[in-house]
C-alpha positions in Angstrom: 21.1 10.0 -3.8 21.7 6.4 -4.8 19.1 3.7 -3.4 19.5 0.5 -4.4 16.3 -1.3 -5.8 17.5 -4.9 -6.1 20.5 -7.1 -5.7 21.5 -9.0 -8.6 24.4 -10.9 -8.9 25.8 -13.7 -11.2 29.7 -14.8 -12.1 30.3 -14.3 -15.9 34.6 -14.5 -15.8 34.2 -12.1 -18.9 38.4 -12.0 -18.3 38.6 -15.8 -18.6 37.6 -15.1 -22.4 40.4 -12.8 -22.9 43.5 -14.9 -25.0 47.4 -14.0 -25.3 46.7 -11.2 -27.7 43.7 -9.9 -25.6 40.9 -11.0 -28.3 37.5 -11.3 -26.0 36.2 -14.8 -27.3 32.3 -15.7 -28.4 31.7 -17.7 -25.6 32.7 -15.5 -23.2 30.8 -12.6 -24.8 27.7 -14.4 -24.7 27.8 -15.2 -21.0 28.5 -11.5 -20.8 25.4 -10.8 -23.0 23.0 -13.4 -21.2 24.1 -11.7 -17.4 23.2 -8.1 -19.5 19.6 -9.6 -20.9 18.7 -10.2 -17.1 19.9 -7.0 -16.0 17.4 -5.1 -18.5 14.2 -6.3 -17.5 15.2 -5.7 -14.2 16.1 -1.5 -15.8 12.9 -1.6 -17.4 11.1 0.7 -15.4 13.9 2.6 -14.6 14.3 6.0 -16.8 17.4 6.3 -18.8 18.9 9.5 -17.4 18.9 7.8 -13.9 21.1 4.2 -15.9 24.7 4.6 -15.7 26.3 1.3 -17.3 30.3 1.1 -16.8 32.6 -1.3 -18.6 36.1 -1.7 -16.8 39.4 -3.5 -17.2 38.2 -6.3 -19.2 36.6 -4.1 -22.2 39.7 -1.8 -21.6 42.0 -4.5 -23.2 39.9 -6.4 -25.3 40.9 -5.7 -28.8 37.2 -6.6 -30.1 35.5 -4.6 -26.9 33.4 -2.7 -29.6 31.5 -6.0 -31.0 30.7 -6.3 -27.0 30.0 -3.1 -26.5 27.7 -2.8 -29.2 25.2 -6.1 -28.0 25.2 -4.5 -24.8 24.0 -1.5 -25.7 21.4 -2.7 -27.9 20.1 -5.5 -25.2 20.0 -2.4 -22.8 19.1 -0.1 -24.6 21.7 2.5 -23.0 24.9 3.8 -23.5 28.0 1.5 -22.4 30.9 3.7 -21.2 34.4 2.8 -21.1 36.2 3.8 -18.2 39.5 4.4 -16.8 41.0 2.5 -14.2 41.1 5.2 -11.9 37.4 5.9 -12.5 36.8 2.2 -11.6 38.9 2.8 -8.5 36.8 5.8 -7.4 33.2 3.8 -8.6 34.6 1.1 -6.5 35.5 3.2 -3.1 32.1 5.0 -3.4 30.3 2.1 -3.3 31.5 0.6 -0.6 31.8 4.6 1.4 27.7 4.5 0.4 26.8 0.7 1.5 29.1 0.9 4.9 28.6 4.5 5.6 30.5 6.7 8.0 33.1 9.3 8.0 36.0 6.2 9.1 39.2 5.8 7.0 38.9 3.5 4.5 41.5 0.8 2.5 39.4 -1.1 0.0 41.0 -3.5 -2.7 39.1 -4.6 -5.4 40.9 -7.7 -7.2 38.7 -8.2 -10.5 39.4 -10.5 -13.6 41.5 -8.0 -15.3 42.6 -5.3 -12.7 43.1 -4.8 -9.0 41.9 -1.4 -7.5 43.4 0.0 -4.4 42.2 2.6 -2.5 41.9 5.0 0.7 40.0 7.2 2.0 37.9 8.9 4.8 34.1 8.7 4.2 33.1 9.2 0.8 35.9 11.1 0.0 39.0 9.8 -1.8 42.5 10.3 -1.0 44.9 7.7 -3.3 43.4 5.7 -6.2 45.5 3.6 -8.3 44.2 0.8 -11.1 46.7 -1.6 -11.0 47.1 -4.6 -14.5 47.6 -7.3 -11.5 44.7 -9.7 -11.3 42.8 -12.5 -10.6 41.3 -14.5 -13.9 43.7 -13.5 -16.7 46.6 -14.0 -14.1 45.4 -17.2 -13.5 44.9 -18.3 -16.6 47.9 -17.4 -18.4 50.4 -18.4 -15.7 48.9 -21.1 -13.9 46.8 -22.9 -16.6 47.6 -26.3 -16.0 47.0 -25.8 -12.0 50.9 -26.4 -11.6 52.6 -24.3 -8.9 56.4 -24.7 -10.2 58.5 -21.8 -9.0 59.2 -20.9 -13.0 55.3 -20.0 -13.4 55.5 -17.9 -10.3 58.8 -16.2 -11.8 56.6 -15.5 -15.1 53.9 -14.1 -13.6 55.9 -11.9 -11.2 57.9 -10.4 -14.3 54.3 -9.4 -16.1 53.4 -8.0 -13.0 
């Protein structure tokens, strides 16, 4: 059964960090490894087999994810997994099946920094999951940098989609 103990939550944009060739830079893996150091004194007094820590679509394309991945395991002192974006999708949709509760249909859409999940499903079952390369930060950033909305960025960012 899942409970949850405490409600942390703090915006890192680990995505932002993420350039043209999908190199994760130093600043944005040390807001990623300050938001990690507050998370493990609040794991502290949890034991380890009941710690699951996830990394998603961010640390899926980040050439350097290992140097991250690394840190974080050694400020948490936990493994760090990897996972796919359909895993995400299906972490995602159980969440919100366990905090809403229920046996309703479900549509949830996630759009992260690096990935967009959709999903359906009725209670905490799934029935489509799909992980999807569309999304918010790196979208953002690489198409819309200088805030302009010309109808060639719009064009760009359409084709990469």
């Amino acid at each position: 059964s899942i409970q949850t103990l405490t409600r942390i939550k703090r915006k890192v944009r680990l995505a932002a960090g993420l350039n043209n060739d999908n190199h994760l830079s130093a600043e944005a893996m040390e807001r990623g490894w300050q938001c990690l150091r507050l998370f493990a004194e609040r794991l502290q007094d949890i034991p380890q087999p009941q710690i699951r820590v996830v990394a998603t679509a961010t640390l899926r394309l980040a050439v350097n994810a290992g140097e991250f991945i690394a840190k974080a395991q050694t400020i948490l002192g936990c493994p760090v997994q990897v996972i796919s974006g359909e895993e995400e999708a299906r972490l995602i949709y159980q969440g919100v099946a366990h905090t809403t509760g229920g046996a309703d249909q479900r549509r949830v859409v996630d759009i992260g920094g690096a990935s967009t999940e959709l999903v359906t499903g009725t209670g905490a079952q799934t029935t489509l999951l799909f992980s999807l390369s569309m999304c918010c930060v790196t979208c953002l950033d690489r198409y819309f940098s200088v805030r302009n909305l010309a109808q060639y960025h719009f064009f760009a960012a359409e084709k990469a989609a």
